[in-house]
C-alpha positions as YAML, in Angstrom:
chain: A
units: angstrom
residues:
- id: 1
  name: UNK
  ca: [-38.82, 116.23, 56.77]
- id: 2
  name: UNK
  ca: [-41.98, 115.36, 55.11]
- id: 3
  name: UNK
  ca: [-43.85, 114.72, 58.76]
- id: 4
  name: UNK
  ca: [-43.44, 118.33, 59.77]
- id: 5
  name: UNK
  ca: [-45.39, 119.64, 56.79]
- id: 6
  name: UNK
  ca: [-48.39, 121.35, 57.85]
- id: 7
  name: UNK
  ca: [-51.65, 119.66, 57.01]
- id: 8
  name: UNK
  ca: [-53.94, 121.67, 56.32]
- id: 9
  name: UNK
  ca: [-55.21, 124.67, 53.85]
- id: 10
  name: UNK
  ca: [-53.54, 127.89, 53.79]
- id: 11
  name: UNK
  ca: [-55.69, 130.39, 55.08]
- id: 12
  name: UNK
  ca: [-57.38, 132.92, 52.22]
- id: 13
  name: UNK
  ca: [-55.27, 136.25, 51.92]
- id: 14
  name: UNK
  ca: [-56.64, 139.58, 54.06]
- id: 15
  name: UNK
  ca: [-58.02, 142.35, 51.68]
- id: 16
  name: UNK
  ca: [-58.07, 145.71, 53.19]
- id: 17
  name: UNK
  ca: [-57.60, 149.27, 52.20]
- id: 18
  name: UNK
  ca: [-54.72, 148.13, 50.06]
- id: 19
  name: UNK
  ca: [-54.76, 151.65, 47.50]
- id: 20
  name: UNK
  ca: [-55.20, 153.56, 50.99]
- id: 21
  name: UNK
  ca: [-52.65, 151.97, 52.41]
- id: 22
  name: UNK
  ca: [-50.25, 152.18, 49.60]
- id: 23
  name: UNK
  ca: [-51.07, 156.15, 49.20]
- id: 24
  name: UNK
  ca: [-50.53, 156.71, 52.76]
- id: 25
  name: UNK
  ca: [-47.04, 155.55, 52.62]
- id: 26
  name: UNK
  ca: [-46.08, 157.36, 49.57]
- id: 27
  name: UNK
  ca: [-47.45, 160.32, 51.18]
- id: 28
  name: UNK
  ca: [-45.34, 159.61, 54.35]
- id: 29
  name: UNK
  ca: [-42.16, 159.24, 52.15]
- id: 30
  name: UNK
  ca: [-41.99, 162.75, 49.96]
- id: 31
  name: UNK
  ca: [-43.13, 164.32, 53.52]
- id: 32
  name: UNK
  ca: [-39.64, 162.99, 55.08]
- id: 33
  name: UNK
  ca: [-37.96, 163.47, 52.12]
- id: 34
  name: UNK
  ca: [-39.06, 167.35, 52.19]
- id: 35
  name: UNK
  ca: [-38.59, 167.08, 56.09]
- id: 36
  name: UNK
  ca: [-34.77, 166.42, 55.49]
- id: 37
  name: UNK
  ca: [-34.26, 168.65, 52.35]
- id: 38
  name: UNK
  ca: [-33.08, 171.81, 54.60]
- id: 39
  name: UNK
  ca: [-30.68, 169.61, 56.26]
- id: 40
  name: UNK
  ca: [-28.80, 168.40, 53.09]
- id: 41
  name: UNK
  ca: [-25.75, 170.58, 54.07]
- id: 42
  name: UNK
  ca: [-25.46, 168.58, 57.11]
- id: 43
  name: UNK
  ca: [-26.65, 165.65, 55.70]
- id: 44
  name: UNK
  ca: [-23.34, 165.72, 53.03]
- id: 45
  name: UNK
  ca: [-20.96, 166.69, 55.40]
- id: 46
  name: UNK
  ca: [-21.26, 163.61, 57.66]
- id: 47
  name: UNK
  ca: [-21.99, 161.00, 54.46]
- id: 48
  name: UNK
  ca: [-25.80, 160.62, 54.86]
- id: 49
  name: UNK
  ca: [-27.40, 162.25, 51.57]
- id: 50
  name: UNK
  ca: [-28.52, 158.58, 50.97]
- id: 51
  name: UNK
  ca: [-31.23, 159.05, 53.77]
- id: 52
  name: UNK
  ca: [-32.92, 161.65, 51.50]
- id: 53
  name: UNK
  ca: [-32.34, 159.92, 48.21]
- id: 54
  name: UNK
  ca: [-33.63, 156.89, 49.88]
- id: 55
  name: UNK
  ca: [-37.06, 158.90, 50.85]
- id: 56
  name: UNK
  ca: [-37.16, 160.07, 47.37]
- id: 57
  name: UNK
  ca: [-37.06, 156.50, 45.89]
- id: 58
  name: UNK
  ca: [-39.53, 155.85, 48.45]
- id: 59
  name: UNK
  ca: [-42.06, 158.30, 47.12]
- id: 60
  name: UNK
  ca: [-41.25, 157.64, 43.48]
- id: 61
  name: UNK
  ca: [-41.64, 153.77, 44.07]
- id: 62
  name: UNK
  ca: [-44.94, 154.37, 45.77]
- id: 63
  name: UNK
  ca: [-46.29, 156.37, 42.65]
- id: 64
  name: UNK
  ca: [-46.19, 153.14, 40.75]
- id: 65
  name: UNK
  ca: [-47.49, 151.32, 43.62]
- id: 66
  name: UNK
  ca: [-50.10, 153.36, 43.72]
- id: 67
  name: UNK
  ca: [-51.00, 152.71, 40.02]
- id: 68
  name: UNK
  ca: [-50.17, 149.03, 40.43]
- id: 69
  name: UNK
  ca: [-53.24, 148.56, 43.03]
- id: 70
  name: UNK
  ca: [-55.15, 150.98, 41.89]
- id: 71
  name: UNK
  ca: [-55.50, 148.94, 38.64]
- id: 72
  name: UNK
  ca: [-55.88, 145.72, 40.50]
- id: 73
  name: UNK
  ca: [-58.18, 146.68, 42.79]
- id: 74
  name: UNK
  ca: [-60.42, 148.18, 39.85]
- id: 75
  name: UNK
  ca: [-59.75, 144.60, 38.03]
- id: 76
  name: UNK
  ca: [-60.91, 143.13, 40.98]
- id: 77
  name: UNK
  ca: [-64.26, 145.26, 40.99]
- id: 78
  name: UNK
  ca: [-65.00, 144.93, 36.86]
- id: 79
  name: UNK
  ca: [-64.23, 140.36, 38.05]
- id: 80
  name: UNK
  ca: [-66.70, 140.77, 40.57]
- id: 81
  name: UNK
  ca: [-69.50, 142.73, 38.23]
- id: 82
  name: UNK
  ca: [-69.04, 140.36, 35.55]
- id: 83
  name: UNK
  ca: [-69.06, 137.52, 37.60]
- id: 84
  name: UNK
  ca: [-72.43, 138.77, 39.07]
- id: 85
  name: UNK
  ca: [-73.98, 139.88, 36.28]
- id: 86
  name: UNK
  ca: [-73.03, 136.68, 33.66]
- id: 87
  name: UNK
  ca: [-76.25, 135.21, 32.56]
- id: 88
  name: UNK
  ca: [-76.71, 131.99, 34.21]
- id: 89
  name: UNK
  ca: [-77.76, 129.01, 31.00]
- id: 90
  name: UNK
  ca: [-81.39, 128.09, 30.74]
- id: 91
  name: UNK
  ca: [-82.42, 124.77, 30.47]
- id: 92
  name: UNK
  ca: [-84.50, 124.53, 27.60]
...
């Protein structure tokens, strides 16, 4: 099995919009959960009141996804500052 390991570096990871991203989609799942809140009557009478509870779990999850990368991303910014603004040693 070892000769069909790849050979060569993994490629570095894509950073985009990731708190835009994440907000978007949490967005996009309290709008469907409010979407299907008139229909709950319907909804319960054929078994599917998980679809709305799922939405809702959606949007809830999302909150802490948004404060998950909005954290790292800031981390990200103060490891970059530091990084830039670390005194360099002077030969003496």
């Amino acid at each position: 099995m070892a000769k069909w390991t790849p050979r060569h570096e993994a490629p570095e990871p894509l950073e985009g919009p990731v708190v835009a991203t994440v907000t978007g989609g949490t967005i996009l799942w309290f709008v469907l959960f409010l979407v299907q809140l008139p229909f709950y009557g319907w909804f319960d009478d054929h078994g599917h009141t998980w679809w709305l509870w799922t939405c809702l779990a959606g949007g809830g999850l999302g909150l802490i996804g948004i404060w998950y990368v909005r954290k790292r991303d800031a981390a990200i910014k103060r490891a970059a500052t530091q990084q830039d603004v670390t005194p360099t040693p002077s030969a003496d």
